[in-house]
N, CA and C atoms as a LAMMPS dump frame, in Angstrom:
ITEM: TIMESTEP
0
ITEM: NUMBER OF ATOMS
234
ITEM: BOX BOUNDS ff ff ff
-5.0000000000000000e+02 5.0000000000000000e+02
-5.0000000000000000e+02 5.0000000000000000e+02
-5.0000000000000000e+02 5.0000000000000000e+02
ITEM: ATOMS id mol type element x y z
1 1 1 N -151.865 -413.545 462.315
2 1 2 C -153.217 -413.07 462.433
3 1 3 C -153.394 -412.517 463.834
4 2 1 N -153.775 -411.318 464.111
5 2 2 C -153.789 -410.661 465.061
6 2 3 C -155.675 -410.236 465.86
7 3 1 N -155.678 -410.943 466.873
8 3 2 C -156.969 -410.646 467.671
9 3 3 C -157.133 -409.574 468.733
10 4 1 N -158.597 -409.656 468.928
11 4 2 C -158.829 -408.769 469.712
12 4 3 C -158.543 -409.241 470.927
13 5 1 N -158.493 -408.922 472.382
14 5 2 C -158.534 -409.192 473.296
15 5 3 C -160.149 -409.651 473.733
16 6 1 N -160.958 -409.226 473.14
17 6 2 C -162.34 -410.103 473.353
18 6 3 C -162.77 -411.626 472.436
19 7 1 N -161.827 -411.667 471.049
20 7 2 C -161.759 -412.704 470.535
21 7 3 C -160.69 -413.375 471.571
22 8 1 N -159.575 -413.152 471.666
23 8 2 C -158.845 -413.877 472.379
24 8 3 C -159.689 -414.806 473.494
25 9 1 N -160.115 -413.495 474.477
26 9 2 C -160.898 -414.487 475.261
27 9 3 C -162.165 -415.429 474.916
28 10 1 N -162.797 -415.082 473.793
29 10 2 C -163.505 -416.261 473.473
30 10 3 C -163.547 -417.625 472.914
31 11 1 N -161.92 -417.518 472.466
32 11 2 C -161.382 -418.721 471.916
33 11 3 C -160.403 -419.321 472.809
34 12 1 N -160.307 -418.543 474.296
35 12 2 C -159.805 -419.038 475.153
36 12 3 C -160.96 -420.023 476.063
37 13 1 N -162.058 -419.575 476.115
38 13 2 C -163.834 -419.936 476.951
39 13 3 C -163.984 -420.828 475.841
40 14 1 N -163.886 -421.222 474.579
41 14 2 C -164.388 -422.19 473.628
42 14 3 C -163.095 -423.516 474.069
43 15 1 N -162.106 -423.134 474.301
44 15 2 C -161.196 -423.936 474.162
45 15 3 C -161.549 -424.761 475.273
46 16 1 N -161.595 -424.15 476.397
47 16 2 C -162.055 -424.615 478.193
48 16 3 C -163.057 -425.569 477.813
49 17 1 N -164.396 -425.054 477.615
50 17 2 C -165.748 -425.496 477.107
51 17 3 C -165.347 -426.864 476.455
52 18 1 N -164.653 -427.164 475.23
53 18 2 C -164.131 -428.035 474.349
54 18 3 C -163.653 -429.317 475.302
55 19 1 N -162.91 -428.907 476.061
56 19 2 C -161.848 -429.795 477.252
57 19 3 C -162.991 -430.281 477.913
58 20 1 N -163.644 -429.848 478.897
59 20 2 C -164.595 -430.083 479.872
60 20 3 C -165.73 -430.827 479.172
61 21 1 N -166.189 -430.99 477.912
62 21 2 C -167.005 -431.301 477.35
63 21 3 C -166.754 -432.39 476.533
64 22 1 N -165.287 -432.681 476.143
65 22 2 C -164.609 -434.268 475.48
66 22 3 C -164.971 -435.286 476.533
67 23 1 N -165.664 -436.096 475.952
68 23 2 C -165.668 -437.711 476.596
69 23 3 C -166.65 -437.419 477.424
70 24 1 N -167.784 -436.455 477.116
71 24 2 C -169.189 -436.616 477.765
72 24 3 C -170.377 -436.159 476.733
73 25 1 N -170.622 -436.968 476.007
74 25 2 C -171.495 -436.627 475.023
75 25 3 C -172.346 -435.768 475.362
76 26 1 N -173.04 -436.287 476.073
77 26 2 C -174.204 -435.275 476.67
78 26 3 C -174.142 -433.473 476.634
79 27 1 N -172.796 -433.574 476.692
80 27 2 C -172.59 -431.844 476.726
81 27 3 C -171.871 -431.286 475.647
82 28 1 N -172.002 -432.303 474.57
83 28 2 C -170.833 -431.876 473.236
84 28 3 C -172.085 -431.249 472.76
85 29 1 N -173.789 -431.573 472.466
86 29 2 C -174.496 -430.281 471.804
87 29 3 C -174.017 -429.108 472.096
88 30 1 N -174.23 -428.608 473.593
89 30 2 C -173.942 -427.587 473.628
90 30 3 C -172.865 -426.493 473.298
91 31 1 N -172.05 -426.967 472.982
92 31 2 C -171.052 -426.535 472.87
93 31 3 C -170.942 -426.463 470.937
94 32 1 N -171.471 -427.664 470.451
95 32 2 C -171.521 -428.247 469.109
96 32 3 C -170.17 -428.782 468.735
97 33 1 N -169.546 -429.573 469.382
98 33 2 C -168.513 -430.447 469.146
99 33 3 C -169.033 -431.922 468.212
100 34 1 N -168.042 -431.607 466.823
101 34 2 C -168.931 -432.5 465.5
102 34 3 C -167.076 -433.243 465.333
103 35 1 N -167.064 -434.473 464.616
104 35 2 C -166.335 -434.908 464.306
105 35 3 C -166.28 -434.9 462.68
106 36 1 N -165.007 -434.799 462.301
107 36 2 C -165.498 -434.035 460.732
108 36 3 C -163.393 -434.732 460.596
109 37 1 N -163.933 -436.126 459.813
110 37 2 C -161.903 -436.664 459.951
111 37 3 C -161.878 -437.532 461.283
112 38 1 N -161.041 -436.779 461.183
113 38 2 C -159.765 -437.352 461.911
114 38 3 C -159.48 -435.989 462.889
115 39 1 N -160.46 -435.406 462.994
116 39 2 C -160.576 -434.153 463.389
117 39 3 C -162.056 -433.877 464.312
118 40 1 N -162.105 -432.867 465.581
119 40 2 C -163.174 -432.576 466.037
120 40 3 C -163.036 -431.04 466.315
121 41 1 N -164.291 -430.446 465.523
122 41 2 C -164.458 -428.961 465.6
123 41 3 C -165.622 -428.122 466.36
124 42 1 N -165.609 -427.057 467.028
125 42 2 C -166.665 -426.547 467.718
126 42 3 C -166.625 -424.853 467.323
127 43 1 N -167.583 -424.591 467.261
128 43 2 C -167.645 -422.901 466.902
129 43 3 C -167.74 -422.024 468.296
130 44 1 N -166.637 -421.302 467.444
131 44 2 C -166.055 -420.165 468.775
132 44 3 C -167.156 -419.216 468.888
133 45 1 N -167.459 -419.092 467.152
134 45 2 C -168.464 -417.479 467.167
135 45 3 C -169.377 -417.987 465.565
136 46 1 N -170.242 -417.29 465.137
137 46 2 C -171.182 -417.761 464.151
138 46 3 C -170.139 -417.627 463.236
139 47 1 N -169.154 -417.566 462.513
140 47 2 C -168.323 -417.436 461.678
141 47 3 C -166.771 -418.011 461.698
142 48 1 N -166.349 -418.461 462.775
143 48 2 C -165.109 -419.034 463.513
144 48 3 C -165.454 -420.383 464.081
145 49 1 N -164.021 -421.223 463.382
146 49 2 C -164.335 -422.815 464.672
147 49 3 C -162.967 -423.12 465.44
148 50 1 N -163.153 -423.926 465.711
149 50 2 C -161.706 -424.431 466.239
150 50 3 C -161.99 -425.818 466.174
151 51 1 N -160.484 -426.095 465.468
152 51 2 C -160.515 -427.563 465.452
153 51 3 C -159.182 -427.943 466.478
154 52 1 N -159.298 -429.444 466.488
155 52 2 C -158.961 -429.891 467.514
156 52 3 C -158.324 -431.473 466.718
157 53 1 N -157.318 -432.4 467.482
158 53 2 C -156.932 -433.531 466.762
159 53 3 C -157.106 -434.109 468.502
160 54 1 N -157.537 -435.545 468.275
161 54 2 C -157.835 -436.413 469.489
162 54 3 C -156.058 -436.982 469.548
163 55 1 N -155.562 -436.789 470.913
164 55 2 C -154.564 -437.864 470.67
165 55 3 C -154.727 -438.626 472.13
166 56 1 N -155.253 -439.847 472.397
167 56 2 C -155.622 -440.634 473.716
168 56 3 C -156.665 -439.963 474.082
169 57 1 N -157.1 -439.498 475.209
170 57 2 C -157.945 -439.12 476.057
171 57 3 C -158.396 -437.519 475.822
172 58 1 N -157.07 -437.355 475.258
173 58 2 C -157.199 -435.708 475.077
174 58 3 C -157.474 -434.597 473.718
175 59 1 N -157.959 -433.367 473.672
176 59 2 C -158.217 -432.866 472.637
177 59 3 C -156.751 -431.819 472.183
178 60 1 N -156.085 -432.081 471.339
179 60 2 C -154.878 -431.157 470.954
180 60 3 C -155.6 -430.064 470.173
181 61 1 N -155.336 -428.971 469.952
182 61 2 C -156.028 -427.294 468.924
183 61 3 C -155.001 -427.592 468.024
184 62 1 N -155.605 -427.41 466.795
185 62 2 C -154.381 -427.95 465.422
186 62 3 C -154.724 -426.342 464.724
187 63 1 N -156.123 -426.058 464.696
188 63 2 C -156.347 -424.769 464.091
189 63 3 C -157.7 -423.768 464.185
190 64 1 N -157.277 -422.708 463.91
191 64 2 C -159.027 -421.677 463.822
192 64 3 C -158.915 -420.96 462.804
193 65 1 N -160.456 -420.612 462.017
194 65 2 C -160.877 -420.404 460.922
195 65 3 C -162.151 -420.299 460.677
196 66 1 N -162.174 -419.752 459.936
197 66 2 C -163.717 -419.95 459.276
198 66 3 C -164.084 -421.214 458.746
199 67 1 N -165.066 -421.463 458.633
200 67 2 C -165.562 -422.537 458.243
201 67 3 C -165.15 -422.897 456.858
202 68 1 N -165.363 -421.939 455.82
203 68 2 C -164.487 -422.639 454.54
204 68 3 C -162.971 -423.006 454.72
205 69 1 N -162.167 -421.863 455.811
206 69 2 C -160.73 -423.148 455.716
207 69 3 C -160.759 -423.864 456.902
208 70 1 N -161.665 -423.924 457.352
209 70 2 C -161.558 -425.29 458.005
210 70 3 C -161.768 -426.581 457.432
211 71 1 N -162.467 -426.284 456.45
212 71 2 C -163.044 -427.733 455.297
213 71 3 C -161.583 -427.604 454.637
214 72 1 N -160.946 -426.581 454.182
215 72 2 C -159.814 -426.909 453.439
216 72 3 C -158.449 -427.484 454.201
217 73 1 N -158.864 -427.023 455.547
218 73 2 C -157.876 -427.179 456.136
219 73 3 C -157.61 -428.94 456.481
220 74 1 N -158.822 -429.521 456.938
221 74 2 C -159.13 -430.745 457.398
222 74 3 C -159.047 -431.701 455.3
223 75 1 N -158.989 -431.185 454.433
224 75 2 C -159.002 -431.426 453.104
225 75 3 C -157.568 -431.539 453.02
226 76 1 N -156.863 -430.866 453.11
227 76 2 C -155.538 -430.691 453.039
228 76 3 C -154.389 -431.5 454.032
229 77 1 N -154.773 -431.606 454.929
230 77 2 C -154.136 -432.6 455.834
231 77 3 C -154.075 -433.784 455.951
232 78 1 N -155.13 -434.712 455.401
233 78 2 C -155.046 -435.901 454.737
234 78 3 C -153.891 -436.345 454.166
């Protein structure tokens, strides 16, 4: 799957945002970091998320998608 260089960078600024914003609630609204699993997802753009897998302290990127395969995706990995 091939991006733009302006998606790129916004799923590069969501990813940052994501990091800086784990393990401080207070700032997961903004961003909209939801736990959904075994899994935590935040939207890059009104149509795109990125999910994420907790391992210790930290947030790992497992995948990005739209919101329907992200439900399939987090469905499927179980």
């Amino acid at each position: 799957m091939g991006f733009s260089d302006e998606r790129l960078a916004s799923i590069l600024r969501t990813m940052r945002a994501a990091a800086d914003s784990y393990g401080r609630p207070h700032l997961h609204g903004g961003i909209g970091l939801r736990v959904i699993g075994n899994y935590i997802e935040c939207c890059d753009a009104l149509d795109h998320r990125l999910v994420f897998q907790r391992q210790g302290g930290a947030l790992v990127f497992s995948f990005y998608g739209t919101h329907d395969q992200v439900r399939a995706y987090v469905r499927n990995a179980r």
